[in-house]
N, C-alpha and C positions, 0 to 999 in steps of 0.2 A: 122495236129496233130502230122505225124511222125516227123516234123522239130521241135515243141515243145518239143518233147523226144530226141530231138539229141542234145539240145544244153544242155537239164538238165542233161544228160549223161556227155556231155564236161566241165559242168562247175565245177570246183575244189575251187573256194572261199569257198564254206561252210567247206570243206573236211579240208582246210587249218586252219578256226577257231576252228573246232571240235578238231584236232592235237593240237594248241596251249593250246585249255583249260585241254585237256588229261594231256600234259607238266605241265601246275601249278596245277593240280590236285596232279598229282603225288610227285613234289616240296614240295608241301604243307603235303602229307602225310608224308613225308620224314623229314620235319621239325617237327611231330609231333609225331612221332614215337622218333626221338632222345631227341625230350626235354621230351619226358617221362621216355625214359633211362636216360637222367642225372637228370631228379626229381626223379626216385627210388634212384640212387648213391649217389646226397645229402642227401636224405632223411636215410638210412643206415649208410651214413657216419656222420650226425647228432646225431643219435643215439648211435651210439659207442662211439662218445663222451660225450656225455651227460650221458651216460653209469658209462664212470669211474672218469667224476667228479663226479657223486653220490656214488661213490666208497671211493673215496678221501675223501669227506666229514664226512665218516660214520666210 
C-alpha cells in the first residue's frame, strides 16, 4: 500500500494537464476581458457618431 502512495506522490502527469488547462483558462479570460473592452470602445465610439450625424441632420 505504502509503494501505491509513492508512486501517486511521484507522478507529475496529472499536475502537468491541470497547469496546461489553468494556461487556456487564463488565455481565454484574457481574450475576453479585452474583447469587452473594445465592444465598450466601439460601442461609445458608435454613438458619438451617430451623435452628430443627428446633429447634422437637424
Amino acid at each position: 500500500m505504502t509503494k501505491l502512495f509513492a508512486r501517486f506522490a511521484k507522478d507529475e502527469s496529472g499536475a502537468t494537464a491541470i497547469e496546461y488547462g489553468l494556461i487556456a483558462a487564463l488565455i481565454a479570460l484574457a481574450i475576453m476581458v479585452g474583447a469587452g473592452a473594445l465592444g465598450n470602445s466601439l460601442n461609445s465610439q458608435f454613438s458619438f457618431i451617430a451623435s452628430k450625424l443627428d446633429a447634422a441632420q437637424n
